[in-house]
C-alpha positions as CSV (number, residue, x, y, z in Angstrom):
1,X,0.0,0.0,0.0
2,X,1.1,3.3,-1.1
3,X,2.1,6.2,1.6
4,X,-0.4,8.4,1.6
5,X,0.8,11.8,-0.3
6,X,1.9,14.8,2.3
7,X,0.0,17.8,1.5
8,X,2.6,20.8,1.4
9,X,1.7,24.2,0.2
10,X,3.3,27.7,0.6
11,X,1.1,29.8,2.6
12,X,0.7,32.4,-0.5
13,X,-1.2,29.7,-2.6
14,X,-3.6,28.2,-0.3
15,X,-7.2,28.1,-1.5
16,X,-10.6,28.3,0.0
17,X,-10.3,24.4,-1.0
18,X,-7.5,23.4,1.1
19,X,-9.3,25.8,4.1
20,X,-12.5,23.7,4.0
21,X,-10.1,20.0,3.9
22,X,-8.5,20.9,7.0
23,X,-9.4,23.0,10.2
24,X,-5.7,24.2,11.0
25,X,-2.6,24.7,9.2
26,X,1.0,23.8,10.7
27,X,4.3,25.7,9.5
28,X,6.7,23.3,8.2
29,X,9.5,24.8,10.1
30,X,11.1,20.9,10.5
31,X,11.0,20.7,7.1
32,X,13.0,23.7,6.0
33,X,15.4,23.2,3.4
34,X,14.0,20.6,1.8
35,X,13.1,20.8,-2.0
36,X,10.9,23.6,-2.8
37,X,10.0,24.2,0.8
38,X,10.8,27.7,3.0
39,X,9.5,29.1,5.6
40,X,6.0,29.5,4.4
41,X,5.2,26.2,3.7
42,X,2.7,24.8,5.8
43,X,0.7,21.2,5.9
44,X,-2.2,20.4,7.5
45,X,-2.0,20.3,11.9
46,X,-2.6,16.9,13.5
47,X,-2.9,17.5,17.2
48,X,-2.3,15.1,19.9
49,X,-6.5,15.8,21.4
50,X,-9.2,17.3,19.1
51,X,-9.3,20.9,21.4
52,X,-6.4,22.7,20.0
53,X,-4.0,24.2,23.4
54,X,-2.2,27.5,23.4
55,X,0.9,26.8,22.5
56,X,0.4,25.2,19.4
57,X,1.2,27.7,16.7
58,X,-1.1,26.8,13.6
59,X,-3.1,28.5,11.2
60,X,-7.0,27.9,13.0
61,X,-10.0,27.8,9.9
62,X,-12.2,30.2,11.2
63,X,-16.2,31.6,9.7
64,X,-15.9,35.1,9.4
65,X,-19.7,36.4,9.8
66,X,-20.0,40.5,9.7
67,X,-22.5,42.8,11.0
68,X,-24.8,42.6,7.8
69,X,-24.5,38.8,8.0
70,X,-21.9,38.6,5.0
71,X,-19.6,35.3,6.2
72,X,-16.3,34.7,5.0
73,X,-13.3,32.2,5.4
74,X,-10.2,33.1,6.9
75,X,-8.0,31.9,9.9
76,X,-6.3,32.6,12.8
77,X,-2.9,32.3,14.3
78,X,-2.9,30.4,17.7
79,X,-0.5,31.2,20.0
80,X,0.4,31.2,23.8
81,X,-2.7,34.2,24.7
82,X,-6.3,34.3,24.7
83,X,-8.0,36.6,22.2
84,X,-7.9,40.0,24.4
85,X,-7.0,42.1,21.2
86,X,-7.4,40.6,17.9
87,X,-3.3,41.8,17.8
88,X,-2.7,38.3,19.8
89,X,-4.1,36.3,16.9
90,X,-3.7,38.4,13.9
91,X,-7.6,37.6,12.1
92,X,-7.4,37.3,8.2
93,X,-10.2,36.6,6.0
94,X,-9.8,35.3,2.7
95,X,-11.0,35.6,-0.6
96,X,-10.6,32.6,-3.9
97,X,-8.7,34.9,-6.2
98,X,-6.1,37.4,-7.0
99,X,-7.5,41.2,-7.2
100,X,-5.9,43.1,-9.8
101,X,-6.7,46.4,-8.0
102,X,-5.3,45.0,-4.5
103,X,-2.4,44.0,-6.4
104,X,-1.7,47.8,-8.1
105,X,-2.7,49.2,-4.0
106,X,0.8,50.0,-3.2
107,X,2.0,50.8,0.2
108,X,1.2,54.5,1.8
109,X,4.4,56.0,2.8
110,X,6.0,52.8,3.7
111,X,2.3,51.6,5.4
112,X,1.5,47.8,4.4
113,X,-1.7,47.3,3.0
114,X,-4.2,45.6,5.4
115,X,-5.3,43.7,1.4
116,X,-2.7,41.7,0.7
117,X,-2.7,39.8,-2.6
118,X,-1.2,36.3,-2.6
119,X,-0.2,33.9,-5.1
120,X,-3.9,32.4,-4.9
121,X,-6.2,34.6,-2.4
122,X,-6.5,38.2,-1.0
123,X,-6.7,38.2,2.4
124,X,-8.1,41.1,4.8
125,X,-6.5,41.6,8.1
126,X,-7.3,43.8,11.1
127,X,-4.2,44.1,12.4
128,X,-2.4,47.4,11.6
129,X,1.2,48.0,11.8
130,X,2.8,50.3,15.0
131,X,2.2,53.6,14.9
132,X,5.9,55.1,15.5
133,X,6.7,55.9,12.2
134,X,3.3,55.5,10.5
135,X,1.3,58.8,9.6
136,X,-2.6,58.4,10.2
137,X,-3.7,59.8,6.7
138,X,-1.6,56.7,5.4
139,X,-3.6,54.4,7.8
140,X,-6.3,55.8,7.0
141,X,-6.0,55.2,3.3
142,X,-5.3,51.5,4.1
143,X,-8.6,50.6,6.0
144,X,-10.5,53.0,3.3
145,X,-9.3,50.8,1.0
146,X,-10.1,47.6,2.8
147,X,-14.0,48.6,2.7
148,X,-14.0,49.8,-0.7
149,X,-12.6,46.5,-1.5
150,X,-15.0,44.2,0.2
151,X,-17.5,46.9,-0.6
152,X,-19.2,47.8,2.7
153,X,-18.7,50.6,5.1
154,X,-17.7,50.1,9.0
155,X,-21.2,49.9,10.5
156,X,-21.9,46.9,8.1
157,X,-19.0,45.1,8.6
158,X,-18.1,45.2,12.8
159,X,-18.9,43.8,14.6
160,X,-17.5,40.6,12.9
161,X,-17.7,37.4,14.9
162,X,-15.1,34.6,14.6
163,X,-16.2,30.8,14.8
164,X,-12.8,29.0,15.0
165,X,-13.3,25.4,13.3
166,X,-11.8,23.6,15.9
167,X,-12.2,24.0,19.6
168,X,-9.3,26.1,21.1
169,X,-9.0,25.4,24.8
170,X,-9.5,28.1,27.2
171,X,-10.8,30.4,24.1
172,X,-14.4,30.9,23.7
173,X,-16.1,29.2,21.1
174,X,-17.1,32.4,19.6
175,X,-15.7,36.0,19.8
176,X,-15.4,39.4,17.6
177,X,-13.2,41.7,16.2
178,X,-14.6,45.6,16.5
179,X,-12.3,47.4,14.3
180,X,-8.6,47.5,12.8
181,X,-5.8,47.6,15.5
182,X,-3.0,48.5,16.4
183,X,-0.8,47.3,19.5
184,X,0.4,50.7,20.1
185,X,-4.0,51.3,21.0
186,X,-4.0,48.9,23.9
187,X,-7.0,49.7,25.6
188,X,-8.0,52.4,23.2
189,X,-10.8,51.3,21.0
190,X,-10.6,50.3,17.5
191,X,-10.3,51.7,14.7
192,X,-13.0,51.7,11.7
């Protein structure tokens, strides 16, 4: 009987596809150096119980469901914190295809986009970079761009509650995201 094949793919290309086959997503980080692997290659997470445990460091398939009941696909990084600010666990939502528009975005006065086109999706994240060093007009161009991209306006879109795919112990099974943020803003609220 034949091995069965090891699904590797570079975090860039994954689809909506491979999101649905597998609730979480492991970086290959044992792996580097082999043949067309780097650090962005991730396979799907086997862990030990079937409630994930801070401290594992995947990629958790989450539903995305906005104010005006849009719902979307995206993930989570898991880590060693609760969710207290969506900064812990970085939120993306993703989108089948490449956006020519998103593409031709450029940065704002060295501001990285919060639409990011990969080599298969554009993703949406809500986490902003620091402030030091990052004018407001060029943040504010960022998240502009993120609602005129999924075409909705702030009170639409937050609050936007998270589903994780697979159980995360100590998390709740459901929580939200209010805004963009920025680690700088602890305690301040978000920013739409």
């Amino acid at each position: 009987m034949a091995a069965p094949k090891k699904i590797r793919i570079d975090a860039g290309r994954i689809t909506l596809d491979d999101m649905r086959a597998h609730p979480s997503w492991e970086f290959c980080l044992d792996e580097e150096g082999d043949d067309d692997q780097s650090e962005c290659t991730i396979r799907p997470y086997k862990p030990s119980t079937s409630t994930l445990r801070l401290g594992d460091y995947c990629l958790v398939v989450c539903d995305f469901v906005t104010r005006d009941n849009k719902s979307f696909l995206g993930w989570i990084s898991l880590g060693e914190t609760t969710p207290t600010s969506p900064w812990d666990f970085s939120p993306e939502l993703l989108i089948d295809g490449v956006d020519a528009a998103v593409a031709s975005h450029p940065d704002v006065n060295g501001v990285p986009s919060v639409v990011i086109t990969t080599e298969a999706t554009t993703r949406v994240g809500f986490c902003l970079p620091q402030s030091r060093g990052h004018r407001t007009e060029a943040l504010r161009s960022k998240i502009d761009f993120a609602y005129h991209f999924l075409d909705t306006t702030p009170e639409a879109l937050f609050p936007i509650l998270v589903n994780p795919h697979q159980a995360i112990k100590k998390w709740p099974g459901e929580f939200r995201i209010d805004g963009f943020y920025r680690p700088t803003d602890e305690g301040l609220p978000p920013i739409r």
